[in-house]
N, C-alpha and C positions, 0 to 999 in steps of 0.2 A: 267405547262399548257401553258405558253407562246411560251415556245421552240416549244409548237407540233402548237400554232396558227401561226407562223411565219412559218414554215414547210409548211401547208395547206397553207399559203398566196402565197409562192413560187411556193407548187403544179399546184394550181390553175391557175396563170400566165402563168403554162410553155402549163398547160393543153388548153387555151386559144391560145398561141400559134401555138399549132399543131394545134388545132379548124381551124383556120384561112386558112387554106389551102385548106379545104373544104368549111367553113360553112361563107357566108358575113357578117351576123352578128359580128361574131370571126372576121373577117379581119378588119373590124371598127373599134374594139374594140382595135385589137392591130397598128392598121396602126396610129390609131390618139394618140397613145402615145409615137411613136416612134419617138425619139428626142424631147422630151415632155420639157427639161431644153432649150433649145435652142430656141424652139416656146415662150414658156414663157417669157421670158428674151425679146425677141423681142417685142411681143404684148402688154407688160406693160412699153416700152418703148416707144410703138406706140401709147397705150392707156390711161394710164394712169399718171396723174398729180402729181409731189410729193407735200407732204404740205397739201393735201386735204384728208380727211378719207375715207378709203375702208370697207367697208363690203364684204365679201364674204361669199357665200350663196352656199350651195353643194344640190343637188337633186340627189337621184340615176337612173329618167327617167323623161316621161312628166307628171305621174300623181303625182308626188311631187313637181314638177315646176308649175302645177297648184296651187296647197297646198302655196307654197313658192308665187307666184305670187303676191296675194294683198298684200304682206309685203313688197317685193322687190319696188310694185307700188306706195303703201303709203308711202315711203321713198323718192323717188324721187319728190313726188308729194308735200312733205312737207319739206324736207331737200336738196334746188337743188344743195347744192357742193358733197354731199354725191355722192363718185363712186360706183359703184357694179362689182363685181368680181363674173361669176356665172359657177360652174364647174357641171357635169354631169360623173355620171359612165357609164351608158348605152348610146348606140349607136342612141337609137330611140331616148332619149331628147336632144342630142347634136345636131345629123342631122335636127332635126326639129325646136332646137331654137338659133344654133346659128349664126343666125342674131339676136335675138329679141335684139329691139332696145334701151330695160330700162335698159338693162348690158350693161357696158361699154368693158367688155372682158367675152368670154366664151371658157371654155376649158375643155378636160376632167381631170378628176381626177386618179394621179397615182396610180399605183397600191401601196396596206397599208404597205409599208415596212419603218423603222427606217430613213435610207438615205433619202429615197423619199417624208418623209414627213417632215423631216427636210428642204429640199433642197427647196422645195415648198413653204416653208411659211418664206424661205428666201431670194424670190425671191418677195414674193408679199407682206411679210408683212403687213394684215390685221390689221385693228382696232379690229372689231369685227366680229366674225364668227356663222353663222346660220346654223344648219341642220337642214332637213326636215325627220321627220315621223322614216323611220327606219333606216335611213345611218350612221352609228356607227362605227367609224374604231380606233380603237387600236391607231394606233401609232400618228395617225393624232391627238387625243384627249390630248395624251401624251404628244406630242409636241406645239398644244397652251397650255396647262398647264405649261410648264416649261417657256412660253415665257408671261406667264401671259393674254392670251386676252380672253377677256369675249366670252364666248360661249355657244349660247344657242341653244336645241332641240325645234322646233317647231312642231304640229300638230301628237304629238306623242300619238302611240297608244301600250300598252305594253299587254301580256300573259303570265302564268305562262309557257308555256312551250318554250318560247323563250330561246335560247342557253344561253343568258346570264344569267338567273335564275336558271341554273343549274350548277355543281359542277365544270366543264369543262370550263363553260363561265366566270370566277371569276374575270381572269385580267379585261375582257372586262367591267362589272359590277364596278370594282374599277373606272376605268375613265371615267364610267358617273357619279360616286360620285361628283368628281370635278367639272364637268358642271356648270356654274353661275347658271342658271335656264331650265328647263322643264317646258315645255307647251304642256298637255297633252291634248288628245277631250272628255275625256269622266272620273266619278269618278271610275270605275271599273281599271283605268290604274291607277290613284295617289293613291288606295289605297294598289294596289301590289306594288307600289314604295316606299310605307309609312312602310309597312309590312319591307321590305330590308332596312331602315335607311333614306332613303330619306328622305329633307324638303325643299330644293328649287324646289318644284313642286307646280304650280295654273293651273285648270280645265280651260281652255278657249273656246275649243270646236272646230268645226274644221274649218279652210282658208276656204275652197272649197267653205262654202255657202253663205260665202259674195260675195267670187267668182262669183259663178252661179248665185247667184240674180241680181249684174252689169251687167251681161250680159244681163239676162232679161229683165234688167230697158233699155234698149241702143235701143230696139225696132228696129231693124235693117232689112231693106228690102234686099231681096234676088228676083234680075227680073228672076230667071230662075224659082224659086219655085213660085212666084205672079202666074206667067203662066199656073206653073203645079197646081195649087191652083185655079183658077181664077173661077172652076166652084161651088167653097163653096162645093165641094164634101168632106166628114171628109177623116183624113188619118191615116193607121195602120203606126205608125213610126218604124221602128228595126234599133235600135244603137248596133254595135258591133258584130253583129255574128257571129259567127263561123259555121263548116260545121254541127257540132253536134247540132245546135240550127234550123239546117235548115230541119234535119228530122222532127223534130213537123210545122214549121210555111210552109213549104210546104203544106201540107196536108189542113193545117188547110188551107189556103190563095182559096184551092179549093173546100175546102166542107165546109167553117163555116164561111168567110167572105164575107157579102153580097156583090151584085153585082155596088151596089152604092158608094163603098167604097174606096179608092185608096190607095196604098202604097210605102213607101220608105225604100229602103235596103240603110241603112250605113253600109256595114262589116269592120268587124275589120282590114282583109286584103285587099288591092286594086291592087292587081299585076293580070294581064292579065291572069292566070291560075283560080284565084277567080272569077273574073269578067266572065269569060268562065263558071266555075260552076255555077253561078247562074245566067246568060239567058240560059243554057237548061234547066231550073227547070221552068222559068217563061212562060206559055201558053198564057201571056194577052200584050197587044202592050207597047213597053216599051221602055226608053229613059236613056242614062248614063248621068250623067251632063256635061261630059264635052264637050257635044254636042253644035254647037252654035245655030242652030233653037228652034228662040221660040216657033214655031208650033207644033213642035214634043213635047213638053211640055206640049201641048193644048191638043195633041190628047193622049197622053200615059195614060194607067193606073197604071206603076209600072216607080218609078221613081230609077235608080243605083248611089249611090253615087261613084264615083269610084277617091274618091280626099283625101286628110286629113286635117284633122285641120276646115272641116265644120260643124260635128254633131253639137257641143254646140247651134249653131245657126238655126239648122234647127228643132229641137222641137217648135219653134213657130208655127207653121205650121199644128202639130201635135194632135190628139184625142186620142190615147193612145201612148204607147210607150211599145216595147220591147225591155229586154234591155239583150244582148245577155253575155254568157261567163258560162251557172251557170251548164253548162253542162262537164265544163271542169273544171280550176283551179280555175275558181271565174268569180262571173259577175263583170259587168264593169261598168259603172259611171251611178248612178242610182242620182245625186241631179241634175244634165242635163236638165232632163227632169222633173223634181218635180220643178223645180225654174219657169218652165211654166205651174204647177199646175196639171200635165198628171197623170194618176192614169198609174201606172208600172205594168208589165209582166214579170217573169225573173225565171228562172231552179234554181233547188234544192242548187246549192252552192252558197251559201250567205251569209252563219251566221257570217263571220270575215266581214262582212258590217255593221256597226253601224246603218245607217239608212233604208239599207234591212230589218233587224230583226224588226225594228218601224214598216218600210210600214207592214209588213205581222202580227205583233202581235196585234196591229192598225186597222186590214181590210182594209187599205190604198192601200196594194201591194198585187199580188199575185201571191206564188211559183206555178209552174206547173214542171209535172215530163212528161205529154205525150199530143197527142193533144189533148184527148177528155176535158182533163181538160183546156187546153188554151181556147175550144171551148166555155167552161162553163163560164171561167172567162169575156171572151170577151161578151156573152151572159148575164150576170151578170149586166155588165157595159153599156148595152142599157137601162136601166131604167134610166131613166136621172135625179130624186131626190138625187139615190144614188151615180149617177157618181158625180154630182157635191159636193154631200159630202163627196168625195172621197179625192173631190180636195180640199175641204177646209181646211179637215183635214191636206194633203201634205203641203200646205199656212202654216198653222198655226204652224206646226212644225220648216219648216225653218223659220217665224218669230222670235218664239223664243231660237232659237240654233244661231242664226245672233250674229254678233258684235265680234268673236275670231279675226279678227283682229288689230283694236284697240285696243286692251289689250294689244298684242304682239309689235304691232309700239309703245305705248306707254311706254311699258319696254325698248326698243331698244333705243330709243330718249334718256332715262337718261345714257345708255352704253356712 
């Protein structure tokens, strides 16, 4: 079974390769690995301090560098010699975070092969190693086991039908054995890991919603949103859309959203073809943000996010929130907008969401499959007893799921 995983690792690579010629993503992906031992070498000569401990911390994009973030934060914040080494698979979390300024080096991660993860962790030689949620690779686990450094999975979420749990996945499954510890979000994952032999596993629960609550707490003005805000009009918020999410909320924005109501599109994509999609949908005067008149902010009623890295902060702002993707492979970051207490809107795919499946089992959240049903839901949430007990409910839950971090910096600190 190993033969055929190292086989598929090389497929994979070559198949990336030819990607690349077509597809930008694939050109990222292989462009920023190419000469990956020679960038290395350089940037930890450029970067980093000998004598002083490294952590390195892998993410496979940006929604595990969120997960990963209050760790990476609370380290630095309490250990100031502590460096951080933070690597990325995907194209979207390296492009987007590597400046962030609490790693000391960001780079991607080579592809899982023998060589390459020996070569890697002989160049950087980590103290200790953290992954995030499901980035699991073979030979890289292989290889801090033989070199003995503590390694822990954080924010980890497991299924019985995950590859590793099956007959196929068995190497992969042997060296999480090894793992110093797992930190799982929830008891449904420690008990299929209990099931397999595991016992370095504790329930901590998950980063994200210390996360989102910091942010919340940070109270952070926004002069372009004050503006588009400034008339106390409520606003439908929509984080993440996509074009399938935009068949219901069209509709709906013209036949079931009062006329007093304003709204703001964050789509998932912001490339000029997107942004073109949705001002011919839009009838009502409307502004992108990256416009610089505050007026046009005054006057608009649809406000286009067409930037990244600003939703977290603009549910403040917000009286509900939709929260787009559930129409496709999964919706998207639904604690966002619950850390500002928003009762959520979001399509049929959601059930691999831990706290989707709450809001809607709860009557906290509500699935919709078409408009009449968004029409209901939003209809539903004008009675303002139950909105607000919507919200309280949302509060009360991230109150008590709070704290997976500290657990985890606190395991870290005796590494």
């Amino acid at each position: 079974m190993l033969l055929l995983y190292k086989l598929l690792i090389r497929l994979y690579g070559l198949g990336l390769y030819l990607a690349s010629f077509f597809h930008p993503k694939a050109r990222k992906w292989h462009q920023g690995r190419k000469n990956w031992r020679a960038k290395h070498r350089a940037l930890k000569q450029d970067k980093i301090q000998t004598g002083q401990p490294l952590i390195w911390m892998h993410c496979a994009s940006l929604g595990e560098f969120e997960q990963g973030r209050p760790i990476l934060e609370g380290l630095k914040r309490n250990q100031a010699k502590v460096q951080i080494l933070l690597s990325f698979y995907s194209p979207s979390g390296f492009e987007i975070r590597k400046d962030y300024p609490m790693a000391d080096a960001v780079v991607y991660l080579p592809l899982d092969t023998h060589r390459n993860a020996q070569q890697f962790l002989h160049i950087w030689q980590p103290n200790v190693a953290i992954f995030v949620k499901y980035e699991i690779w073979y030979h890289f686990l292989h290889q801090l086991e033989k070199r003995t450094i503590p390694t822990v999975l954080i924010a980890a979420l497991f299924r019985p039908e995950q590859f590793f749990f099956q007959w196929y996945g068995r190497p992969v499954l042997k060296r999480l054995r090894h793992l110093t510890h797992i930190f799982v979000q929830e008891a449904a994952s420690a008990q299929l890991l209990h099931r397999f032999g595991f016992e370095k596993v504790s329930i901590a629960g998950d980063t994200r919603i210390d996360r989102v609550l910091a942010i919340a707490a940070q109270k952070e003005s926004l002069p372009k949103l004050e503006a588009f805000t400034q008339t106390k009009a409520p606003v439908f918020l929509v984080g993440s859309n996509w074009p399938q999410d935009d068949t219901i909320l069209f509709p709906f924005f013209r036949q079931g959203l009062p006329d007093n109501w304003k709204i703001i599109l964050a789509p998932h994509h912001v490339d000029e073809h997107r942004m073109g999609q949705l001002e011919k949908q839009i009838l009502d005067s409307r502004v992108r943000y990256s416009e610089e008149n505050l007026e046009a902010f005054e006057r608009a009623r649809v406000l286009i996010i067409d930037n990244i890295g600003l939703l977290s902060r603009l549910y403040r702002y917000g009286k509900i929130a939709y929260i787009g993707g559930g129409f496709g492979s999964g919706i998207h970051n639904t604690l966002e907008p619950m850390a500002f207490g928003l009762p959520i809107i979001f399509g049929p795919k959601h059930q691999k969401f831990r706290e989707a499946v709450y809001l809607v089992a709860s009557g906290s959240g509500f699935c919709v499959e078409n408009m009449a049903e968004l029409k209901q839901a939003f209809e539903t949430l004008q009675n303002e007893e139950h909105y607000q007990a919507v919200s309280g409910s949302i509060r009360t839950y991230l109150e008590q799921n709070e704290g997976a971090s500290e657990q985890i910096l606190s395991y870290i600190k005796q590494l």
